[in-house]
ZAMARGU-4260 file (C-alpha; in steps of 0.2 Angstrom, whole numbers, plus 5000, padded with zeros to 4 digits):
<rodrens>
0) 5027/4866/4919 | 5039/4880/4919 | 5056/4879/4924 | 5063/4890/4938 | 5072/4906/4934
5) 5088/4908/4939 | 5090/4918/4958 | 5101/4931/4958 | 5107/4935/4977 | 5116/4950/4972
10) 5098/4960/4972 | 5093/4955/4987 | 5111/4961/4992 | 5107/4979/4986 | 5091/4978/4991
15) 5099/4976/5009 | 5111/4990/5008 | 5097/5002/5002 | 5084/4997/5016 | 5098/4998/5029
20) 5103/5015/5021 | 5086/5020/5026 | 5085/5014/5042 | 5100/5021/5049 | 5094/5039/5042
25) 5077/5039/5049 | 5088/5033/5066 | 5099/5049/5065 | 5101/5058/5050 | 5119/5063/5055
30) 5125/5048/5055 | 5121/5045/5036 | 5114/5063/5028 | 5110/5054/5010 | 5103/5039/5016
35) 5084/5042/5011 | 5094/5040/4995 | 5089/5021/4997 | 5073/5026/4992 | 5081/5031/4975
40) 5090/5011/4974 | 5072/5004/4977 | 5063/5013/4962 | 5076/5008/4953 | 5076/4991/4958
45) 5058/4988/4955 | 5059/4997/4938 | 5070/4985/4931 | 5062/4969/4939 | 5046/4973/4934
50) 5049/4975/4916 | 5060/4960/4916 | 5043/4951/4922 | 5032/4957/4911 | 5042/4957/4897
55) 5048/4939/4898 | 5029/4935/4900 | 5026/4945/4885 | 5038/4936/4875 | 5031/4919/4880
60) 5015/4925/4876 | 5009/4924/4895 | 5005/4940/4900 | 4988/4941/4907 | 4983/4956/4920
65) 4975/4947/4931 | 4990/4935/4934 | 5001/4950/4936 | 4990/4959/4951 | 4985/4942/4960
70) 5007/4939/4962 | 5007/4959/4969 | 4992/4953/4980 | 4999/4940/4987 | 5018/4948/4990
75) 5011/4965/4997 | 4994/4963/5004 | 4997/4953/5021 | 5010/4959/5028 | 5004/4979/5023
80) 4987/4973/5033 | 4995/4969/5048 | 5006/4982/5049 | 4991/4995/5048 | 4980/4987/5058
85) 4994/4986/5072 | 5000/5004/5069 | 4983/5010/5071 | 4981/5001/5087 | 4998/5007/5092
90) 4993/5027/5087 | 4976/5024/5099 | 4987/5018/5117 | 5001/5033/5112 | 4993/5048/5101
95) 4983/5062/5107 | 4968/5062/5100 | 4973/5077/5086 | 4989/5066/5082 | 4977/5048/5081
100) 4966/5058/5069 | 4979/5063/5058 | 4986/5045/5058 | 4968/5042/5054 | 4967/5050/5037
105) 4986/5045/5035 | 4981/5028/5033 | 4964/5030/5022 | 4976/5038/5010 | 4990/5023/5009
110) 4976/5012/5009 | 4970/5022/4994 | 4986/5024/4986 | 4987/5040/4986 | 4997/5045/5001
115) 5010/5056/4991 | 4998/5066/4988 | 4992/5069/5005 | 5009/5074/5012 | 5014/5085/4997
120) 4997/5094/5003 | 5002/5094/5020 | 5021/5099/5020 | 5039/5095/5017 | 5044/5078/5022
125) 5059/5084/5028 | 5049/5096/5037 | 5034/5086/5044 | 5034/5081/5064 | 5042/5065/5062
130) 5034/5056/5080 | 5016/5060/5073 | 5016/5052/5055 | 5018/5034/5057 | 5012/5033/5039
135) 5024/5046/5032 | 5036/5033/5022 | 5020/5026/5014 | 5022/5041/5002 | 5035/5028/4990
140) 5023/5016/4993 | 5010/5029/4982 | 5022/5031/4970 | 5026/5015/4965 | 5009/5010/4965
145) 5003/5022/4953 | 5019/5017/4941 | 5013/5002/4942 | 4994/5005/4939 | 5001/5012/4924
150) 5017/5003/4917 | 5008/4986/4911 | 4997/4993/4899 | 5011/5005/4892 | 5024/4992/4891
155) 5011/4981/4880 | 5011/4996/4867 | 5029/4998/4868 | 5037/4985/4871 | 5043/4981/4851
160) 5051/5000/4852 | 5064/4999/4868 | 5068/5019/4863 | 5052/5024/4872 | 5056/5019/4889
165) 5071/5029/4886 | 5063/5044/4879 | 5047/5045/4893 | 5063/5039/4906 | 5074/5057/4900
170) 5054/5067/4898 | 5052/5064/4918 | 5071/5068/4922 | 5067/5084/4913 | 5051/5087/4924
175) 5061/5083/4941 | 5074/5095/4936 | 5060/5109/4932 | 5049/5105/4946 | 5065/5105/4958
180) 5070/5122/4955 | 5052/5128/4958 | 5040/5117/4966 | 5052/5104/4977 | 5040/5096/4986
185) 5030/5092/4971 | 5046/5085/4960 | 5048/5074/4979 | 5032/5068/4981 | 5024/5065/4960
190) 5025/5052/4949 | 5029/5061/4933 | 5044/5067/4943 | 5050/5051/4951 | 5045/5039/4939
195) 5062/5041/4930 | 5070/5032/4943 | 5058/5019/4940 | 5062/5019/4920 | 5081/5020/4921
200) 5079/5000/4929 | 5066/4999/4915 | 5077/5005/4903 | 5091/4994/4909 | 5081/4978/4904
205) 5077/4985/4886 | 5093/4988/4882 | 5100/4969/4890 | 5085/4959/4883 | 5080/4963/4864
210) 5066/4952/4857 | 5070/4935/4857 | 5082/4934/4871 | 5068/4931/4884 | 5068/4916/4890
215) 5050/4907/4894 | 5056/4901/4911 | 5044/4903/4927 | 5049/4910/4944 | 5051/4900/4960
220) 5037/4900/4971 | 5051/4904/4985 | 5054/4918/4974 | 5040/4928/4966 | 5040/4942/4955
225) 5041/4956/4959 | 5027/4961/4967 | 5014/4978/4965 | 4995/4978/4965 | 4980/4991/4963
230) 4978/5000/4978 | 4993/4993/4987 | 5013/4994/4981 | 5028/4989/4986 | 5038/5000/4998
235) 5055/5008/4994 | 5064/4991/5000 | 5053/4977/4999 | 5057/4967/4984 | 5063/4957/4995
240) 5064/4937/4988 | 5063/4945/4971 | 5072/4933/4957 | 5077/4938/4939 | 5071/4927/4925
245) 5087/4915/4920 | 5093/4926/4903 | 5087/4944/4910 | 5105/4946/4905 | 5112/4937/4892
250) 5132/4931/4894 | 5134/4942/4874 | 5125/4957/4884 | 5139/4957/4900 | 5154/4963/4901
255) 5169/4952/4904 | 5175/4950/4922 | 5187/4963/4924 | 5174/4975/4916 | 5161/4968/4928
260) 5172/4973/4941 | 5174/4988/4938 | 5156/4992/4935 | 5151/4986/4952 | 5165/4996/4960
265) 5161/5011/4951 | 5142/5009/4955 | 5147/5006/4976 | 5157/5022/4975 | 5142/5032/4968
270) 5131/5025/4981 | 5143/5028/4994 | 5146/5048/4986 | 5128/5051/4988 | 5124/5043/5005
275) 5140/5054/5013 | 5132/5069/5006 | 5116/5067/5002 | 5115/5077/4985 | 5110/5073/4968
280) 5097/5058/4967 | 5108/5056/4949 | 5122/5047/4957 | 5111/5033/4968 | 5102/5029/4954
285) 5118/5026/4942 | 5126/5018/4955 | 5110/5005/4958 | 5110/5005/4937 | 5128/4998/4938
290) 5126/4984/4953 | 5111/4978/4942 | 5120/4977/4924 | 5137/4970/4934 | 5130/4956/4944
295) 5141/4960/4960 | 5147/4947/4969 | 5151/4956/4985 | 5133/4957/4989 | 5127/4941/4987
300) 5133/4937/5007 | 5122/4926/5018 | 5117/4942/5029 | 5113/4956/5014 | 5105/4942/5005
305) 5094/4938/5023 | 5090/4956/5025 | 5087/4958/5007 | 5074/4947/5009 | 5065/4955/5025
310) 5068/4971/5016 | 5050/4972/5014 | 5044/4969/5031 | 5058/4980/5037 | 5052/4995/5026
315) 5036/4992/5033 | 5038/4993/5051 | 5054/5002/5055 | 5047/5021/5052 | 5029/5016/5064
320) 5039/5010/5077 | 5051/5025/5078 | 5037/5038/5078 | 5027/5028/5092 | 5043/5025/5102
325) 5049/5044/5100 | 5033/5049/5104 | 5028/5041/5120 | 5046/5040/5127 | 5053/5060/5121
330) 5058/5064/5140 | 5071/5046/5140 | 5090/5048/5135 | 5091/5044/5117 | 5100/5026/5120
335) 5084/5022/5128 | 5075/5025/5113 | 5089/5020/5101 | 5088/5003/5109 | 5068/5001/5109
340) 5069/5004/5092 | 5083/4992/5084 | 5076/4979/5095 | 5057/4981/5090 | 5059/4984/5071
345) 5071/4970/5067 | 5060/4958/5079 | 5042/4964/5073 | 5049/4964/5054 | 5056/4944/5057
350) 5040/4939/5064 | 5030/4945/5050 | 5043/4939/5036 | 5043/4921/5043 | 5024/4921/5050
355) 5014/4934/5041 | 5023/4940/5023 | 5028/4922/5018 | 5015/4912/5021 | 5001/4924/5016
360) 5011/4926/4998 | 5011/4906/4997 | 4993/4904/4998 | 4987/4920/4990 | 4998/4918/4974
365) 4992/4899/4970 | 4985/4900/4952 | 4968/4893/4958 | 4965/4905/4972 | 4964/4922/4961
370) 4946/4927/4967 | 4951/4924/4985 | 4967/4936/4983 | 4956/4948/4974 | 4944/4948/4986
375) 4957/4948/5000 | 4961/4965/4994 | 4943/4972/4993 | 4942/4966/5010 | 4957/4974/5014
380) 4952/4991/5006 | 4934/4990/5012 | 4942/4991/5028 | 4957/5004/5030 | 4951/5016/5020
385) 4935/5016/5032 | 4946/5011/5046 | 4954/5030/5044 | 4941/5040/5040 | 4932/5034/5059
390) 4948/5035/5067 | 4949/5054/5060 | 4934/5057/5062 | 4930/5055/5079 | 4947/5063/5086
395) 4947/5079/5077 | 4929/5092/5075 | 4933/5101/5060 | 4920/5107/5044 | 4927/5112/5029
400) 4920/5124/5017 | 4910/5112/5007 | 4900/5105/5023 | 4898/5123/5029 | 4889/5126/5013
405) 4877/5112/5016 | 4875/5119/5035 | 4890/5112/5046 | 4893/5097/5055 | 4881/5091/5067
410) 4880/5081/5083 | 4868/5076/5094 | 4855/5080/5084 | 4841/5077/5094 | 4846/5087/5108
415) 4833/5093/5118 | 4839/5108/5130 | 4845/5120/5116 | 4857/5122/5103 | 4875/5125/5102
420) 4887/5131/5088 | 4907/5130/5087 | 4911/5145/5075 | 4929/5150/5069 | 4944/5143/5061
425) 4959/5129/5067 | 4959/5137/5084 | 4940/5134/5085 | 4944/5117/5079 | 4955/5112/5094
430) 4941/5116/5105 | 4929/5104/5094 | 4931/5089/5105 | 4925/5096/5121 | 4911/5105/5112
435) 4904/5087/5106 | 4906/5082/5125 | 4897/5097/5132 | 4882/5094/5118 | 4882/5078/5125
440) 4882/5083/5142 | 4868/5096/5144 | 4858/5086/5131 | 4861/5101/5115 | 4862/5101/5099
445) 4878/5106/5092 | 4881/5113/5073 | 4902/5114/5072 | 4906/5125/5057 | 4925/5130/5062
450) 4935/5127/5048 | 4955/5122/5049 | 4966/5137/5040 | 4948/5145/5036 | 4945/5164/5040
455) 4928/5166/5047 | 4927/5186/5047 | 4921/5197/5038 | 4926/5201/5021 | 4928/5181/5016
460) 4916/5169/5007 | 4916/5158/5023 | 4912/5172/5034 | 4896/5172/5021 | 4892/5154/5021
465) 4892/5154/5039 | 4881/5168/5043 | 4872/5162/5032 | 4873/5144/5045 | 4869/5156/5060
470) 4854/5165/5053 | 4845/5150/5048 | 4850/5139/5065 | 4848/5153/5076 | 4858/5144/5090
475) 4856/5147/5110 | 4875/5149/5112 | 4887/5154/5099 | 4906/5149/5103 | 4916/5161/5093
480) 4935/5156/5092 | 4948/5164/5081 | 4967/5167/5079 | 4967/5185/5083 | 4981/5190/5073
485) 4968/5191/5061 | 4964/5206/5067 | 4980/5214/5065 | 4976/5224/5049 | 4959/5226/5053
490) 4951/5225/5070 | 4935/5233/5064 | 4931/5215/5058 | 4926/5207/5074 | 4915/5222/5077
495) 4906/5221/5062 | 4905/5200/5064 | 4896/5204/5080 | 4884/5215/5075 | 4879/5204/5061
500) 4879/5188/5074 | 4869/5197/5090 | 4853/5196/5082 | 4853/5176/5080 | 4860/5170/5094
505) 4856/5171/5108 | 4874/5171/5118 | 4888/5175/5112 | 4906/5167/5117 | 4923/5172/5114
510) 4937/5165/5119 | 4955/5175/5120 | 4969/5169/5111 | 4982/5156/5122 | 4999/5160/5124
515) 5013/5155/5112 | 5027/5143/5115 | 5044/5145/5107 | 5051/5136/5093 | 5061/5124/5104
520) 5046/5120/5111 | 5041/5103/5105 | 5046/5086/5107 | 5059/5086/5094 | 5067/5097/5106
525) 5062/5088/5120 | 5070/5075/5113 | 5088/5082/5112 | 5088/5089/5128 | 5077/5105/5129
530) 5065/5105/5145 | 5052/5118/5153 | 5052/5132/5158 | 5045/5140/5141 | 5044/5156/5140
535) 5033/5165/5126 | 5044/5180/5117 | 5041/5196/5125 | 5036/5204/5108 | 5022/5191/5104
540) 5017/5190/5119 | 5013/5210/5120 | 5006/5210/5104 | 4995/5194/5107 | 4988/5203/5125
545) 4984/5217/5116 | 4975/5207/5104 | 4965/5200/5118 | 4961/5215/5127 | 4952/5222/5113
550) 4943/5206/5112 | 4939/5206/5130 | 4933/5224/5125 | 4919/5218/5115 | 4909/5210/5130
555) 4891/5217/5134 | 4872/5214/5130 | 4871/5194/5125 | 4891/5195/5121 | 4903/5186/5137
560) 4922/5185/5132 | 4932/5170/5142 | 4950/5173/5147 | 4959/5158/5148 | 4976/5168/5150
565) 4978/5161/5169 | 4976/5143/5163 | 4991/5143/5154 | 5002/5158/5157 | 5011/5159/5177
570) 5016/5177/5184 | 5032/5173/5181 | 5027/5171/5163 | 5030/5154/5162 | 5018/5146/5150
575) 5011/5129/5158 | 5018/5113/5146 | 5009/5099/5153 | 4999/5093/5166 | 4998/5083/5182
580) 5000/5068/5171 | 5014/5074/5160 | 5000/5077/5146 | 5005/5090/5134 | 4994/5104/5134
585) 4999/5111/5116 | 4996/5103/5100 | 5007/5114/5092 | 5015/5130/5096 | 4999/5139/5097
590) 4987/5125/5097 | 4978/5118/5111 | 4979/5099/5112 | 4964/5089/5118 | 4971/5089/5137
595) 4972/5108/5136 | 4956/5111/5127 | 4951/5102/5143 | 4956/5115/5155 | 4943/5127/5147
600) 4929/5116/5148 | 4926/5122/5167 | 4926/5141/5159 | 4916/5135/5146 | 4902/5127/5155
605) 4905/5143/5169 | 4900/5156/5156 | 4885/5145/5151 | 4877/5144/5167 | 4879/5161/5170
610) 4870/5166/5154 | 4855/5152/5160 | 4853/5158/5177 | 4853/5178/5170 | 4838/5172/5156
</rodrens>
């Protein structure tokens, strides 16, 4: 048997400072503007544990992949688990259903590892509607996982030349730099561009340890390694309980006391510089490179070292609990929701620390149980990433160019009183729910080929895959639904869509463009103070009237235009926010929630009675 590695509290310390560094940010970025910058400490941090791992096994000649991914298992899997599953619960109670669907697919994409990617393709992070992404900080999650997906097998081919780290450390540097200048959100959200961060710890170990200075020494079972998997990494902050092997530093390799000193001072003023200003990821990631080398006593307290250890937990519960809280309580003073989420963080990420996180890792990372922490995780992938796609699914109607081609999206398809068919682009979307509903209610077949940010008009590919949809289903009504600003160059393309649709269906609806609220509009604002009245801008709204009159122009023969100006738009040109039930009527600024989609239903159904009676 092994013996145990030496604990070093002073990780866990930094650990703490950099998930608390996050927290306090995503409370109020005012009141520390660098401190996602903790992000930065944790890639860092995991670099250089990692390699120390796999390097020390190497040396011993222990290393097996298996052993590696079952410890990753058992650290990240159960506490990751129940944190989706309850955040998925919590989206359903709070989220209108557009919101629940995009957790949906949010969650499908951590399960998968890949959910930098999905937020590089959906926006600026910085950028994104905090309250409605409850999976949004699972993007470091992706990173790291990938890294790690792809680290072991390169250290194995290069760990006898310790120059490389340093070499593919300063390649990626160069690639952040390159990309930051052009493509930001890429050099944010990538691996190629981050995973220097990840190396500079890496390269830290390959400079303290050469060959022969590793010592054979096993980790506590209090204390596992540090922990990654396939499909499922650590989160910026959750090395929590991580030990370093006894030797990771030799005593020939440190400085002397003084030196250490000033090190670690040196590297808390770096940290410090950047979480004040919140510029230069250069500076965190020195100042974590200098509290590792130097050992720093001053973080080895009881409480760092306690929140060190719950970092993980912390990490992973803090950023769902302030979107849900935010969310369902934007119209309460802020202490209200300041409060809620303090208090509901630090208490859901203790419970799962002590009763979830720890235990799970105990029986999970026993040497004979292997298969039951690998099937633990096919379990737990076989289920959220299907999990997501339901959730998404069933909360937002949208084709995509690729299902159009194969002839749409269909419910109800054995509908026996006619067909139906939702035609247009993400504002036919937002009417998708209450389409399926009236399929369902007058018994029709519905064919949905609206396509999100898709142009259905004239003049496009999709325009031609979806005649192509209409010509061969030949529905009874045809629900035609468009951003109308698309006509602004050219209104003649509604004309010519018309005449090309008239002969294969039999009833044509359009429906006129909502009005649309001002930027301050949203429950960001809401939040700091802003209430209704809105009021649209007088220009947009004259140009979006126009727009809809000529629309309302093109009624006649089998062609009914519905107006749904009065549902939402007062005399006094107040546009109507929410409900009797303080539902929000908008999705967006010009987007229909599900609740306002729901006002039209009655103009909906109206117009398609009248059209049966007139048959």
């Amino acid at each position: 048997m092994r013996p145990a590695a030496e604990y070093r509290p002073d990780i866990d310390g930094l650990r703490a400072i950099a998930v608390l560094a996050v927290f306090v940010f995503h409370l109020n970025r005012r009141w520390l503007p660098g401190g996602f910058f903790g992000v930065d400490i944790f890639f860092v941090i995991s670099g250089y544990l990692i390699t120390s791992i796999i390097r020390r096994d190497c040396e011993g000649g222990r290393f097996r992949f298996g052993r590696f991914y079952q410890r990753r298992i058992a650290r990240l899997l159960p506490a990751f688990f129940a944190v989706s599953v309850a955040t998925t619960v919590g989206a359903a109670l709070v989220y209108s259903p557009q919101d629940l669907a995009s957790t949906g697919a949010t969650l499908s994409a951590s399960a998968a590892s890949v959910a930098n990617l999905k937020f590089l393709l959906q926006g600026n992070y910085f950028a994104l509607s905090p309250d409605s992404q409850p999976f949004l900080h699972c993007w470091s999650l992706s990173v790291e996982e990938q890294f790690y997906l792809l680290f072991p097998a390169a250290f194995l081919l290069l760990y006898r030349r310790p120059r490389a780290l340093i070499w593919l450390c300063g390649l990626s540097f160069v690639c952040y730099v390159g990309l930051s200048r052009v493509r930001p959100e890429w050099a944010f959200y990538l691996l190629p561009s981050r995973a220097w961060e990840l190396l500079v710890g890496s390269a830290l170990v390959g400079r303290a340890l050469p060959t022969g200075a590793l010592p054979t020494g096993a980790l506590p079972t209090r204390a596992q390694p540090t922990p990654t998997l396939p499909g499922r990494a650590l989160p910026t902050g959750a090395l929590t309980g991580r030990t370093l092997p006894t030797g990771a530093l030799p005593t020939r390799a440190l400085p002397s006391r003084a030196r250490k000193q000033v090190v670690s001072w040196i590297g808390l003023a770096f940290i410090g510089v950047s979480f004040l200003y919140g510029q230069y990821p250069v500076l965190p990631v020195a100042g974590a490179a200098c509290l590792l080398l130097s050992g720093a006593s001053f973080l080895c307290s009881r409480p760092l070292v306690l929140i060190g250890r719950m970092s993980y937990s912390l990490y992973l519960w803090h950023w769902p609990v302030f979107s849900l809280v935010d969310y369902q309580f934007c119209w309460q003073p802020s202490i209200v929701r300041l409060a809620l989420k303090v208090f509901l963080s630090l208490g859901a990420a203790a419970a799962c620390f002590f009763f979830i996180e720890q235990p799970g890792r105990i029986v999970l990372n026993h040497p004979g149980k292997r298969r039951l922490a690998f099937a633990a995780l096919a379990c737990s992938l076989a289920t959220l990433i299907p999990l997501g796609i339901v959730v998404r699914n069933a909360n937002y109607v949208n084709a995509d160019a690729r299902a159009i081609r194969n002839g749409g999206l269909r419910f109800n398809p054995n509908g026996r009183s006619g067909s139906m068919m939702l035609m247009g682009d993400s504002h036919g979307s937002m009417y998708g729910r209450v389409a399926v509903e009236i399929a369902r209610e007058r018994d029709l077949r519905l064919d949905v080929i609206s396509v999100e940010a898709g142009d259905p008009l004239p003049n496009t590919s999709l325009w031609l895959d979806s005649l192509a949809v209409v010509k061969r289903e030949r529905p009874d009504f045809l629900v035609l639904v468009c951003n109308w600003n698309k006509l602004a160059d050219n209104r003649g393309r509604l004309t010519l869509a018309l005449r090309e649709l008239k002969p294969h269906a039999r009833e044509i609806l359009l429906l006129t463009q909502p009005p649309v609220l001002p930027d301050n509009a949203n429950r960001e604002a809401i939040r700091a103070g802003t209430r209704p009245p809105f009021h649209e801008d007088a220009m947009e709204r004259e140009a979006r009237l126009e727009r809809n009159e000529f629309v309302k122009a093109a009624q006649g023969e089998n062609v009914r235009v519905i107006d749904i100006e009065q549902l939402f738009a007062r005399e006094t040109g107040e546009i109507r926010f929410v409900d009797g039930r303080w539902n929000q009527l908008y999705q967006d600024r010009d987007h229909l929630s599900v609740a306002g989609a729901e006002l039209v239903r009655p103009e909906l159904l109206k117009a398609m009675s009248g059209f049966t009676a007139s048959r």
